[in-house]
N, C-alpha and C positions, 0 to 999 in steps of 0.2 A: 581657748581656741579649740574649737570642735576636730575629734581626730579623725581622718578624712579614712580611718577605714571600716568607720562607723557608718557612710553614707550608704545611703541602700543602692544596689547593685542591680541593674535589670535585667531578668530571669530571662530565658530563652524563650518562653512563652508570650512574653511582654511584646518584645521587640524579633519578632519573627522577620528573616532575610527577604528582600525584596524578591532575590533570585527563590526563594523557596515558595512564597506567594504565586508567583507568576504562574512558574511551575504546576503549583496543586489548582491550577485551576481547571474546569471541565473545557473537555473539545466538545465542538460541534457536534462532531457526531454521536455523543456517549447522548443527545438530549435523544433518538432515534431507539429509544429503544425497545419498542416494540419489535424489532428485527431482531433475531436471534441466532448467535449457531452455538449450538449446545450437545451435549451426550453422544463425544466422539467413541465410536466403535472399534476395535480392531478387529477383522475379517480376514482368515484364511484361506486363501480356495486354490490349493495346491500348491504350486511355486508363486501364486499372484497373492500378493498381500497387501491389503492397503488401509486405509481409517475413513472410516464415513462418520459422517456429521449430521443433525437434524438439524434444517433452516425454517425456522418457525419465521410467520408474514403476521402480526396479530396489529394490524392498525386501530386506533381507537377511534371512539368520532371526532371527527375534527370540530374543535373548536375557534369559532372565527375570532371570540375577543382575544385582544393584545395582552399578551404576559407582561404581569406587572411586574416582573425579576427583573433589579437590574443588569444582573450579570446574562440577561439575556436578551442584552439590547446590539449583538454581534452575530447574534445565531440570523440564519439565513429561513427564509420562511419554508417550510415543507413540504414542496407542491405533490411529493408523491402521497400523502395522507392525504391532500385537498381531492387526489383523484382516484384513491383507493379506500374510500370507506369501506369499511364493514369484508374485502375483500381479504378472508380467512384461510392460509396456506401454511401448512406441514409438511417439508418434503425430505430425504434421505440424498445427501450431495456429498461425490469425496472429491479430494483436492486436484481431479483432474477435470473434474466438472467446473470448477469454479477459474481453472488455468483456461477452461473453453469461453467461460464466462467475459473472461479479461482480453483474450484475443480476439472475441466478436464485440466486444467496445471498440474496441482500436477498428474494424470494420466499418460500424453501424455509423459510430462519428468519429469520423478519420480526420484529426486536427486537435480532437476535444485531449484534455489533460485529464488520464485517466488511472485513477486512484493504484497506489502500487500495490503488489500481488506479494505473498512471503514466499522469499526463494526454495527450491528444492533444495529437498537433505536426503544425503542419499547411506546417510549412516546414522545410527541412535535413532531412527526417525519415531521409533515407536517407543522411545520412552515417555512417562509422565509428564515429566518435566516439558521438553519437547512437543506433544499433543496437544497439551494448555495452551504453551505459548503458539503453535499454529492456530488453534481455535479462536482466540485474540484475535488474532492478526486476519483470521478470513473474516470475523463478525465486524472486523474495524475496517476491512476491504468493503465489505458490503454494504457497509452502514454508509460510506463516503458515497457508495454508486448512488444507493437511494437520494442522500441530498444535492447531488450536483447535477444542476438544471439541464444539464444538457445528456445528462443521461438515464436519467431517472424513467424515462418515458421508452427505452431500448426497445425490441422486439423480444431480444435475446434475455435481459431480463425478466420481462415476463414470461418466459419459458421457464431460465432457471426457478425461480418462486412456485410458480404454479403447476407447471407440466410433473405430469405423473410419468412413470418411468417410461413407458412406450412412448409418448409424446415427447418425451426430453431426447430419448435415445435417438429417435428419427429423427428429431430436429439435430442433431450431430450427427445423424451421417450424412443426411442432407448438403449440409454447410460444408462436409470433408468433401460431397462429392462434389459441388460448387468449386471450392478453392482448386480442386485436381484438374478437372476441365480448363476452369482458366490460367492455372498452368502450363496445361497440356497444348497450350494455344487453340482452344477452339473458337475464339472471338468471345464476345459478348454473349451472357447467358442471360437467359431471360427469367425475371422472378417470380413465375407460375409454378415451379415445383419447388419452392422454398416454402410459396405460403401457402400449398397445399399442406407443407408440415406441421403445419398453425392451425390450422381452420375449422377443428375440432376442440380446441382451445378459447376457452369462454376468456375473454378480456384480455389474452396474452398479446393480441395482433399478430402480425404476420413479420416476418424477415423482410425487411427492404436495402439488399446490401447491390450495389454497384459495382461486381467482376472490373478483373485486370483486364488489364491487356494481354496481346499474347507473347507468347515467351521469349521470342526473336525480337519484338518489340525493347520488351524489358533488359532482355542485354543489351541490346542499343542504346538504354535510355541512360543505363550504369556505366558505360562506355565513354555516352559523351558528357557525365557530370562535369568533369573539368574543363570542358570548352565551354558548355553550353554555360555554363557559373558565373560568367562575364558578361553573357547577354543574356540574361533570363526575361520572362515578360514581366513588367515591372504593375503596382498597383498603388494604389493614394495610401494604403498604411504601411508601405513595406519599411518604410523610416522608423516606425513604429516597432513594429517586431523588430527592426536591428537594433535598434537603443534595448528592447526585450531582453535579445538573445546576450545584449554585452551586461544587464545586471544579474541575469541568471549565470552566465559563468562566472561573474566576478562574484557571486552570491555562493555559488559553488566551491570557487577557492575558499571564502573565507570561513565558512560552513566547516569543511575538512577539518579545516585549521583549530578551531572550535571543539570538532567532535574528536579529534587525535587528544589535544588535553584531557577532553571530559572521558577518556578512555583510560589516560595515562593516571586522572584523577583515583580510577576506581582500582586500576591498577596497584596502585600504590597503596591505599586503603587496604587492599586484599593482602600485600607483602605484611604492611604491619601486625595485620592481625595475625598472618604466620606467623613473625618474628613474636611478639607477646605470646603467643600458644609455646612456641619453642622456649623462650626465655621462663616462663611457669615451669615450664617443665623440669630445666634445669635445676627451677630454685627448690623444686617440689624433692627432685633425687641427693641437691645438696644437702636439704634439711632433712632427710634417713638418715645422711652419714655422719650426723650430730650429733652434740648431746639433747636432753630431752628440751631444757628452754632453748640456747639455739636452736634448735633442730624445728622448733614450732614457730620459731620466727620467722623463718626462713622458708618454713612451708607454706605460711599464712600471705609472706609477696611473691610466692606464686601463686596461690587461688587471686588474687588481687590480679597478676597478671591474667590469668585465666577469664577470668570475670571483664576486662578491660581487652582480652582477643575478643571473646564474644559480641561485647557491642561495637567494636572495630569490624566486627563480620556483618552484623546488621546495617552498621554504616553504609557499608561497602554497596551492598545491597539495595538499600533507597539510592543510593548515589546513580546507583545501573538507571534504577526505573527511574528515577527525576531528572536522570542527567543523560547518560550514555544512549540507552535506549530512543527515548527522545531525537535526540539529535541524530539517529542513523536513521530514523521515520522519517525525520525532515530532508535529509540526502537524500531518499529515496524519492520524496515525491519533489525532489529539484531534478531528481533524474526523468521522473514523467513528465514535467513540462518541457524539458530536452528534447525526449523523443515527441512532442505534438509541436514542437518548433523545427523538429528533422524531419518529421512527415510534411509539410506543410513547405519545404523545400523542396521534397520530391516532387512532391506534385506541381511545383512549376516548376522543378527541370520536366516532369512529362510534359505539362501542359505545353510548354517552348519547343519539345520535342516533336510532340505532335500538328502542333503548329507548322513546323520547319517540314515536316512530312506532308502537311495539307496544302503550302506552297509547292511543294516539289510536284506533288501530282496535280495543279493545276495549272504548272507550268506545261506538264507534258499531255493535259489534255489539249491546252491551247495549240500544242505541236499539232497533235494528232488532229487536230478538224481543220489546218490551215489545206 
């Protein structure tokens, strides 16, 4: 009878975890990678200090035949390389550029779900560590604008890409002076001095953004949310978006749920490898206070533990990037379909709102001509 601890055992190589597979696989947008942000700076210029970035634009030619990869039978076709051959851009962007970048998406296509932005840090911001990881996170912002159809074609992108400093600069005061007006309630602005900010801008097009209301409006509209919430103007998909809105919360819950583990997972990874650093250590000062074979026994499971913190720390560490990290990318962008299913709200409480204003004054014109 064969002794069963003779059987061969399968290596971790062999039988790699499904959850590990799934994981190490490429997103969508890493195939984009002719977009780049690279060789973050750090700039002092008196009490202003900030990190600029170079956003390299290097499309190649598009190729029409079909990728014979299977694993890229999910990627989404590229239509911004289908419409930017050859159109070559290097520009200098820091991260309030790219914050301009994200709230003129929300503008241009008010509804669309638009790729998340990495939050302000307003401590460490300029360490190493820290700068990589923004760098990341604005190249993986921009890489998602370029592939999503509905925004790839922006106005406001092609500034940021292409416009050179005076061009980019104008076109932000432009836009500040726009949203301040419509603010300021002066009605409806008209979009002749936006695309005048364009129009020495070879292929960037021009700003086509749609001003608020005015401001006395706007607190009316915030006012009557909760009446107006019962009788909104209804449409043929609005069933549609509510069944939406109830798997992204529910998607949301259980998300958290998920990502609080794969937190506590790495957590705990990180305790151990304290605890094994601490415990070497011990065994390292017990075996001084030995004799000489003791004394080497006892140092030797501490290097053993030492050796066993370290890859308990490397652990820890793929565990962030495959696991934890991960999973708060994905919160974040359940939090942007949130906000394109809140916008998309407001705008039929306005639309109901204005409606309800468009009956009232033609009730009171019908007064006035009897």
């Amino acid at each position: 009878m064969a002794n069963e601890s003779t059987q061969p055992q399968p290596t971790p190589s062999s039988s790699p975890s499904i959850l590990t597979t799934l994981l190490s696989n490429a997103r969508p947008e890493d195939v984009i990678s002719y977009i780049t942000v690279s060789d973050p700076v750090i700039h002092a210029d008196g009490m202003n200090k900030y990190t600029s970035y170079r956003v390299d634009c290097r499309p190649p030619p598009f190729d029409p035949t079909p990728s014979t990869n299977n694993n890229d039978s999910t990627i989404m076709p590229d239509l911004f390389l289908q419409n930017n051959q050859g159109q070559y851009s290097s520009v200098l962007r820091r991260y309030s550029d790219f914050l301009w970048l994200y709230e003129r998406l929300h503008k241009e296509r008010a509804g669309s779900i638009v790729p998340p932005l990495p939050e302000k840090q307003a401590v460490s911001r300029f360490s190493p560590e820290f700068v990589e990881e923004r760098r990341l996170a604005l190249e993986r912002f921009l890489r998602r604008v370029i592939l999503h159809p509905e925004l790839m074609d922006c106005d406001a992108l092609g500034i940021f890409l292409r416009g050179d400093d005076v061009t980019f600069q104008h076109a932000k005061n432009v836009s500040k002076s726009v949203d301040k007006r419509s603010a300021g309630g002066e009605g409806s602005v008209g979009g002749g001095d936006i695309m005048n900010s364009s129009t020495h801008l070879s292929g960037a097009g021009a700003f086509n953004l749609t001003p608020q209301k005015t401001a006395g409006i706007k607190k009316w509209f915030s006012e009557a949310k909760t009446t107006l919430s019962n009788d909104l103007v209804s449409s043929p998909d609005d069933d549609l978006f509510d069944e939406i809105e109830r798997y992204i919360e529910s998607l949301s819950i259980q998300m958290k749920r998920v990502s609080n583990q794969a937190s506590g997972l790495v957590r705990k990874s990180k305790e151990i490898a304290n605890g094994l650093f601490e415990f070497g250590l011990a065994f390292h000062q017990l075996g001084q206070s030995e004799g000489e074979v003791l004394g080497k026994k006892l140092q030797l499971v501490g290097s053993t533990a030492d050796t066993l913190s370290v890859l308990s720390a490397q652990h820890a560490d793929a565990e962030w990037k495959k696991l934890e990290e991960p999973f708060k990318d994905y919160l974040k962008v359940i939090h942007a379909v949130k906000l394109a299913l809140g916008r998309r709200h407001d705008k039929r409480v306005s639309y109901t709102a204005l409606l309800h204003e468009i009956q009232t004054r033609e009730v009171n014109l019908h007064r006035r001509r009897r």
